[in-house]
C-alpha positions as a printed Julia matrix, in Angstrom:
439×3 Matrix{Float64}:
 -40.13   10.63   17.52
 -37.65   13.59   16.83
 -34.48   11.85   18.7
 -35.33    8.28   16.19
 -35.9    10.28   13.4
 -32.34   12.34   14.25
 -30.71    8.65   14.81
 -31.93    7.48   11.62
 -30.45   10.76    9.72
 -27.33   10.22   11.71
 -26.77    6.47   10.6
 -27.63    7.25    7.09
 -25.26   10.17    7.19
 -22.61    7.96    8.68
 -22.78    5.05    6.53
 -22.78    7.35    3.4
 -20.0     8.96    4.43
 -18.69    5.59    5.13
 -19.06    4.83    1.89
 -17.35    8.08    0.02
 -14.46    7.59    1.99
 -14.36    4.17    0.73
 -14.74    5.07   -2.67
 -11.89    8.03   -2.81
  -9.11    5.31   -0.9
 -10.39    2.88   -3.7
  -9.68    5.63   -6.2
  -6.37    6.89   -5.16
  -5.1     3.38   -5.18
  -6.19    2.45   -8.38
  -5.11    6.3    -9.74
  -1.26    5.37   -8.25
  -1.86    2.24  -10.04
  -2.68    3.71  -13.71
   0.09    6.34  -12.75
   2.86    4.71  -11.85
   2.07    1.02  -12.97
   0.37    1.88  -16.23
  -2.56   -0.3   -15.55
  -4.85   -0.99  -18.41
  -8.27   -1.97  -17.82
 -11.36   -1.82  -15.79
 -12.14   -2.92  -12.03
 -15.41   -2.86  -10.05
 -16.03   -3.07   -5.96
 -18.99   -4.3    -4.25
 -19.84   -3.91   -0.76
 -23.04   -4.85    0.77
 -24.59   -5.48   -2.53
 -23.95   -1.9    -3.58
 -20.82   -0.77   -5.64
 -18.69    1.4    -4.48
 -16.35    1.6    -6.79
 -15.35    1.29  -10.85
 -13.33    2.46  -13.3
 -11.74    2.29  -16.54
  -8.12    3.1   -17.22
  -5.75    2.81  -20.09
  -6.64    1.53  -23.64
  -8.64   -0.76  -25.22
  -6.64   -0.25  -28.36
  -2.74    1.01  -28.27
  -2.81    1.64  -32.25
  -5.67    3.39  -31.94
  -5.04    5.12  -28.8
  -9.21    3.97  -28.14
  -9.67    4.3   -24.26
 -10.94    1.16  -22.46
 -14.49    2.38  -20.85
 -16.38    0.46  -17.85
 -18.15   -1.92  -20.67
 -15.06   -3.06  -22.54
 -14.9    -6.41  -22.48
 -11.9    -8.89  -21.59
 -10.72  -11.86  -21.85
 -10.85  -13.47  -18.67
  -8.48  -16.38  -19.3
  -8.86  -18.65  -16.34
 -11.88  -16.93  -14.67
 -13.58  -18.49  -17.4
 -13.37  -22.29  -15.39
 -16.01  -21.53  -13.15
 -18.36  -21.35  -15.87
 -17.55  -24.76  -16.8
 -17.62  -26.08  -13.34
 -21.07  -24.35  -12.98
 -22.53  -26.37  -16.06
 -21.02  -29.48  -15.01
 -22.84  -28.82  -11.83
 -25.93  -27.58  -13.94
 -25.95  -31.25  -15.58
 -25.14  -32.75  -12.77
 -28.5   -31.66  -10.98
 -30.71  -32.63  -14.24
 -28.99  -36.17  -13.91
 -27.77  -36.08  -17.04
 -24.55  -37.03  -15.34
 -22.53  -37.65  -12.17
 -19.42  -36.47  -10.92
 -18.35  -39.58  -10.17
 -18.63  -40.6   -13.76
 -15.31  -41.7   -15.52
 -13.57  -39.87  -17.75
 -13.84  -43.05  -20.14
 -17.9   -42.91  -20.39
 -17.61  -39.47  -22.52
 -13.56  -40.58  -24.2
 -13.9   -44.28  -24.33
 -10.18  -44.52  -25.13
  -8.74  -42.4   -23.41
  -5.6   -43.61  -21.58
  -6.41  -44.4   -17.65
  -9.9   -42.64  -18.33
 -11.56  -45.15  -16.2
  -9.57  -44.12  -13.21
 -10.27  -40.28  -13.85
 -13.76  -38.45  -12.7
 -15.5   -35.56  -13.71
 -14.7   -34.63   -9.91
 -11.1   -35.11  -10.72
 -11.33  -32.85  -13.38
 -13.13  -30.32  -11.48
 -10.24  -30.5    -8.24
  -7.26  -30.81  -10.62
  -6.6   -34.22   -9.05
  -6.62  -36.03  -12.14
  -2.82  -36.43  -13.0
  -3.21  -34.41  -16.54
  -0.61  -32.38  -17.31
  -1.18  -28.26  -17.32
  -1.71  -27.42  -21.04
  -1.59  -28.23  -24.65
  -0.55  -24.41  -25.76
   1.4   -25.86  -27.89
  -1.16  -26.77  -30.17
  -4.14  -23.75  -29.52
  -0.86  -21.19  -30.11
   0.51  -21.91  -33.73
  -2.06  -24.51  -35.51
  -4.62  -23.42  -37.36
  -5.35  -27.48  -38.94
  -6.85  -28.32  -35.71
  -9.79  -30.28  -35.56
 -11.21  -32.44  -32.32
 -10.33  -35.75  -33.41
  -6.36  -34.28  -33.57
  -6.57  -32.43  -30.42
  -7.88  -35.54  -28.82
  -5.28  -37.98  -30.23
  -2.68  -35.37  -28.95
  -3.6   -35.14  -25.6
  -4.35  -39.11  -25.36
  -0.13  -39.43  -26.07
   0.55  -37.04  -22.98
   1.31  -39.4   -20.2
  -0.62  -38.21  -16.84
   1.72  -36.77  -13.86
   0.7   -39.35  -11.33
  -2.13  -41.84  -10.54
  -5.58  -40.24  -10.46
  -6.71  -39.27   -7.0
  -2.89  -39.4    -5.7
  -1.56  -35.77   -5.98
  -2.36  -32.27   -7.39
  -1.75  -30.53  -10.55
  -3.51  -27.72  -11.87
  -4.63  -28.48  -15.3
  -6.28  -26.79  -18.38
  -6.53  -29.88  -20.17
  -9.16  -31.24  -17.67
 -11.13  -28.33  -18.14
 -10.91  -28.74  -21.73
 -12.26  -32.02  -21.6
 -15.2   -30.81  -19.44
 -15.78  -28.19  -21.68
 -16.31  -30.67  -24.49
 -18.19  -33.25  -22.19
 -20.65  -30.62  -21.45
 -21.26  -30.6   -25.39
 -21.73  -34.36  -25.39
 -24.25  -34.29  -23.02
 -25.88  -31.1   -23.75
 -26.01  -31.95  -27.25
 -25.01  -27.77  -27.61
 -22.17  -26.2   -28.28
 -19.8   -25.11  -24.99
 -21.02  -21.42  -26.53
 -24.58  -22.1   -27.04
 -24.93  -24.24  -23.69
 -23.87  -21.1   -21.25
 -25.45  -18.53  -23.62
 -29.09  -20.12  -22.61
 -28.2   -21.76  -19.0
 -25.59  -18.98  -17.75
 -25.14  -15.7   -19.03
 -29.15  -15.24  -20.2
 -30.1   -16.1   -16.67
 -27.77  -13.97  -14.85
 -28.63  -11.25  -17.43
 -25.51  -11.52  -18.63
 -25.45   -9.55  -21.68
 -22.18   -8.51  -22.49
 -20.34  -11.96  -21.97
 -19.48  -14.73  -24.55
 -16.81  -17.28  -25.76
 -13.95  -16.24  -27.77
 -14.24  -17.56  -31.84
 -11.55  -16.75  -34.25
 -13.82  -14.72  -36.57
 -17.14  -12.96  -34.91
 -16.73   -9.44  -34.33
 -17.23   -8.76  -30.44
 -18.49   -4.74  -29.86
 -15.91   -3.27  -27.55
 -13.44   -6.25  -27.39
 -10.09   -5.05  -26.09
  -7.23   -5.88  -27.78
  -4.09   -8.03  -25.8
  -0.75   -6.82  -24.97
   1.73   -8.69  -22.96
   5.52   -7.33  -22.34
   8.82   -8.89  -23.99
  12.14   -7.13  -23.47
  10.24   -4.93  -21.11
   8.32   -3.47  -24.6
   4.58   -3.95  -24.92
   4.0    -6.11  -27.82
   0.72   -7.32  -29.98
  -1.13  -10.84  -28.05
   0.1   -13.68  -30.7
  -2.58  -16.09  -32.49
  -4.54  -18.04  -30.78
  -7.13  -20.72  -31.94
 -10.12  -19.83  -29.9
 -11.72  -23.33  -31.49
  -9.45  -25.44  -28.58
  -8.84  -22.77  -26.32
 -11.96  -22.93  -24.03
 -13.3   -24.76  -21.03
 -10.08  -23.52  -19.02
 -10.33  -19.85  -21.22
 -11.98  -18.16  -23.57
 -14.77  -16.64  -21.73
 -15.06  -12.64  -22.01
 -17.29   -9.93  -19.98
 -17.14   -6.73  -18.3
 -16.59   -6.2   -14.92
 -20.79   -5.09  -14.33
 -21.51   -8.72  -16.0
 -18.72  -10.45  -13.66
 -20.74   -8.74  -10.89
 -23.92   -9.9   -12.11
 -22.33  -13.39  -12.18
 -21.16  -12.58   -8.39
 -24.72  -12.33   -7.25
 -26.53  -14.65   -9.26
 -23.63  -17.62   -8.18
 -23.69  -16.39   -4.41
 -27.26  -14.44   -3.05
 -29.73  -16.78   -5.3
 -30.32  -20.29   -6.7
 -30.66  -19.13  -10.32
 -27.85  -21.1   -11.54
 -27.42  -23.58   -8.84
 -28.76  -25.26   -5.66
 -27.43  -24.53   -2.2
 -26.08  -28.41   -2.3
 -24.39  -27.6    -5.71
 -23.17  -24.58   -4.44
 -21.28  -26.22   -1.23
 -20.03  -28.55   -3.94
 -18.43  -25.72   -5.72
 -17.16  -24.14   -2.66
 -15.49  -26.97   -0.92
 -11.83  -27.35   -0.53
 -10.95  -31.29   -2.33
  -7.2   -31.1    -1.71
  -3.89  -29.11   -0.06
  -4.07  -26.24   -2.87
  -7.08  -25.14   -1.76
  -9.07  -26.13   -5.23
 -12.98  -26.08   -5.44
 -14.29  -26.4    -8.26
 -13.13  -23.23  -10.65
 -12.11  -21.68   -7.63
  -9.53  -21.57   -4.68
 -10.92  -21.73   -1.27
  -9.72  -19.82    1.26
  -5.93  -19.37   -0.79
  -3.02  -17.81    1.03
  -4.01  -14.57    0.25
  -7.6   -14.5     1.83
  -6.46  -11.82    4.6
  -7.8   -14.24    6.88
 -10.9   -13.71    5.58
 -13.16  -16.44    3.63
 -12.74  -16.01    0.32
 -13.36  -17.89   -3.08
 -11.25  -16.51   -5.93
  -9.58  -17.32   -9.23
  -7.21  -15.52  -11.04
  -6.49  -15.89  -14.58
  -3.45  -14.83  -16.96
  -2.32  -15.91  -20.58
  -0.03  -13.35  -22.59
  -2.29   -9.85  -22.29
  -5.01  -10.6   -20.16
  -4.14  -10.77  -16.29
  -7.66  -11.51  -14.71
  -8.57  -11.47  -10.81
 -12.38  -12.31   -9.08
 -12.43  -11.95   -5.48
 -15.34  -13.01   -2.95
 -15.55  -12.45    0.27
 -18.91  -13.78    1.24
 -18.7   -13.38    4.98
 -17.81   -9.77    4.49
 -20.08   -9.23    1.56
 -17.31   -8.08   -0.61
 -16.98   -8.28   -4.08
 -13.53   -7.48   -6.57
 -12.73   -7.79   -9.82
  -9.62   -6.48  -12.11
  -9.47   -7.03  -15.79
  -6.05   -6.07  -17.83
  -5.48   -6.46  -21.71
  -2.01   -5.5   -21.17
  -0.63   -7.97  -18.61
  -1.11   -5.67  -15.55
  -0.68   -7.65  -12.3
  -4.58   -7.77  -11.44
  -4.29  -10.05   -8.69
  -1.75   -8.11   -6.65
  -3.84   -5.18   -7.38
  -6.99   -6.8    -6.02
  -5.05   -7.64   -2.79
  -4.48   -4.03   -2.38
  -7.95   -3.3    -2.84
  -8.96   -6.0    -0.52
  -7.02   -4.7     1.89
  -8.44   -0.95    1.63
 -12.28   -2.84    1.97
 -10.76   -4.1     5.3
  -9.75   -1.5     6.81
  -5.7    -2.11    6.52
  -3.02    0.78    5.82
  -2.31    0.37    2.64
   0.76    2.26    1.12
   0.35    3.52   -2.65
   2.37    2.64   -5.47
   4.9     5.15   -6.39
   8.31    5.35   -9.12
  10.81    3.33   -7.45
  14.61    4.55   -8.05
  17.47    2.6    -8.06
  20.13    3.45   -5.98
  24.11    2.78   -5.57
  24.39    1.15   -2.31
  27.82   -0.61   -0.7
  26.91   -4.0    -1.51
  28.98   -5.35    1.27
  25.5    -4.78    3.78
  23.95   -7.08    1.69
  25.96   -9.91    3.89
  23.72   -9.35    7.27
  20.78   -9.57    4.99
  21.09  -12.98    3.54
  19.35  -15.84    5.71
  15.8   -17.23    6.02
  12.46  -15.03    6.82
   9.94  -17.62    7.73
   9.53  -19.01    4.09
  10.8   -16.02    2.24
  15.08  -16.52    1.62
  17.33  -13.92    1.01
  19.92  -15.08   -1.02
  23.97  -13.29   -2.26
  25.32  -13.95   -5.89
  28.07  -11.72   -7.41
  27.32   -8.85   -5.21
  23.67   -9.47   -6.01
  20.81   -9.56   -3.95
  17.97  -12.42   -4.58
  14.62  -12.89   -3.51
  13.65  -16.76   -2.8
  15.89  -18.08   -5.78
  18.44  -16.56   -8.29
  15.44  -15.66  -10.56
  14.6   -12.59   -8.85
  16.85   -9.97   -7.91
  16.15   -7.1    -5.52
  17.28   -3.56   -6.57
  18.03   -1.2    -3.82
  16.57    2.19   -3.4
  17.93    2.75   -0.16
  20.55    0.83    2.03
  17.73   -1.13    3.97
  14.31   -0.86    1.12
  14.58   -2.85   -2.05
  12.13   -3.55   -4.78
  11.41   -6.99   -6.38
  12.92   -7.46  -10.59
   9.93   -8.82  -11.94
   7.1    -6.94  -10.08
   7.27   -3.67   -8.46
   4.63   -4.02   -6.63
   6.69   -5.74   -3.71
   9.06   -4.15   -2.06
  11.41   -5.55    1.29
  12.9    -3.48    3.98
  15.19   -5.45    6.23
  14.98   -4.04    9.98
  17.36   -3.73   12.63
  17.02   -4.07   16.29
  18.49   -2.05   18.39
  22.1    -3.99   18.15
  21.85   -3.06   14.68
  21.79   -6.49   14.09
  19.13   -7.56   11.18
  15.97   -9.38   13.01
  13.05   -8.68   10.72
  11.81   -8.25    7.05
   8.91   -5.99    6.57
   7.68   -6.72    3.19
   4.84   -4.9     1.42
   2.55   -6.57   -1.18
   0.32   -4.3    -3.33
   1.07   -2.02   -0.24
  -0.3    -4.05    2.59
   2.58   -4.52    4.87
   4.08   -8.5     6.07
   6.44   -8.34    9.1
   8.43  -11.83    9.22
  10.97  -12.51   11.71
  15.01  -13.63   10.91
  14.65  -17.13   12.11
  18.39  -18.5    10.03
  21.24  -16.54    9.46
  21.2   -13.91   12.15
């Protein structure tokens, strides 16, 4: 009885230690992060149905100087499209429609809308183009009939079914399908068959006049300055946006969509996490993306001006992340990093990257293929994949990406001295890929 009873002290001692050490490599990272990166914003980590980490950084409100706190709520951007997938699915169930239903039973006129399905919609296989910003970012006339008629002149990207294009217009139109049939507002219908039944409390769709308690306010960067989030017409910017929450609601959501059938079946759910096409899309979520760590993951990111959005589930590993920004904070590299801490990888933290005056002639030996990263020469320039990027040196091998510090390249030699690998490190978790052109 003693030697169990000193076992069971033992594994509960373990595991919480476990745990704390967890918790304090979560911390660090995300410390670095605020630190270095200036993140703003709040992110929560779930293992084993327990949290083991969250934490607010920054502000909710620059003028102000008001600090974000673990209940500020963001705008998710396009986290908020697999809410609308999961009330398609809701309706679906009910029979009050099918996902094999044309897009021309809810829009009668609606160009090719007989060839287009709500499963379409759902996979981004429908051949709409990606957005009508240019209508939810400067009008303030709008009405539904307009909107429609707009988007009815944009001619689709390829035959329904055919290809792949991610598209907010299609979840648009869901969102407003889900009206039709629900005979509720988009709002009103998740309010009462989402949010209230996860206990969702704290999460809502964007309007252009309620007050929200503890909204954060949006800043994005232009000429590397943080500027004020322009207007947007929250009345036509939902479906594929406008959802808000807090990172304790987005992990309610997390268990209510994955450990129970509150919101949906198990055959709705397999639905939702299937893979319909070559990017990976489920419905409102990627399956299995690139950066799953060879792990199975669903995930969506989201970002539009300010708010830089990232939900990551690991549901083999019973691991949970979220990152929410109002100030365009690269969420979804961060959660990688994170990610990577939960499994166990070495995992380098950020810190102020200097550039240096280098001899640019050693950029020669670096230039040639990586697997499917190029490194490319221009005017005694160094580029990353195309001429968009540059690389800035901060040593004669290490360089550091233009438009996101967060990735950094280190070109290695072999024993020759001749160039043979790039070791490249992504939110810290290090990629080694081989010279296979150029060496």
């Amino acid at each position: 009885m003693k030697s169990r009873l000193t076992l069971v002290v033992l594994l509960v001692f373990t595991f919480g230690y476990s745990q704390k050490e967890l918790s304090t490599k979560l911390e660090q990272y995300m410390d670095a992060q605020f630190a270095i990166n200036d993140f703003s914003g709040t992110v929560l980590v779930s293992k084993n149905d327990s949290i083991v980490f969250e934490k607010a950084y920054g502000f909710a409100n620059y003028e102000w100087k008001v600090k974000n706190t673990i209940d500020s709520k963001f705008s998710l951007a396009s986290v908020s499209k697999q809410f609308t997938a999961a009330a398609i699915l809701q309706l679906a169930e009910k029979k009050q429609l099918s996902l094999e239903d044309p897009l021309s039973k809810y829009f009668s006129h609606f160009p090719k809308g007989e060839k287009i399905t709500l499963k379409m919609l759902l996979s981004h296989n429908s051949g709409l183009e990606m957005d009508f910003d240019e209508l939810y970012l400067t009008r303030t006339d709008l009405d539904k009939d307009s909107v429609y008629s707009d988007l009815a002149k944009k001619p689709l990207l390829f035959e329904p079914g055919t290809h792949t294009a991610y598209s907010n217009i299609g979840y648009y139109l869901l969102a407003r399908i889900i009206e039709k049939v629900s005979g509720q507002s988009y709002s009103e219908y998740l309010k009462q068959h989402v949010f209230d039944k996860a206990k969702m409390y704290n999460s809502g769709v964007s309007t252009n006049d309620v007050i929200v308690d503890k909204m954060t306010q949006l800043y994005y960067f232009e000429n590397d300055k943080l500027v004020k989030n322009p207007y947007v017409n929250w009345n036509f910017n939902f479906g594929h946006d406008g959802i808000y929450s807090t990172v304790e609601d987005l992990n309610l959501w997390n268990k209510a969509l994955f450990d129970s059938e509150i919101l949906l079946s198990a055959e709705s759910k397999k639905k939702m996490f299937t893979s319909y096409n070559d990017q990976n899309f489920g419905f409102g979520f990627m399956i299995n993306p690139f950066y799953n760590q060879n792990h199975q993951m669903m995930a969506h990111d989201g970002g539009f001006f300010g708010a830089m959005t990232s939900f990551n589930k690991f549901p083999e590993d019973k691991v949970f992340i979220t990152v929410l920004s109002n100030n365009q904070s690269k969420s979804y590299y961060i959660s990688y990093g994170l990610a990577g801490i939960c499994f166990g990888k070495e995992v380098e933290l950020p810190y102020k990257h200097i550039q240096a005056a280098i001899d640019t002639k050693l950029y020669d030996q670096y230039i040639g293929d990586y697997g499917d990263i190029k490194i490319l020469k221009k005017d005694n320039k160094l580029y990353y994949i195309d001429y968009n990027i540059e690389l800035y040196p901060e040593s004669a091998t290490k360089f550091f990406r233009s438009d996101n510090k967060n990735t950094t390249l280190e070109f290695i030699q072999n024993k020759k001295g001749k160039i043979t690998q790039l070791e490249i490190k992504k939110a810290g978790i290090k990629e080694v890929k081989n010279k296979t052109k150029g060496v």
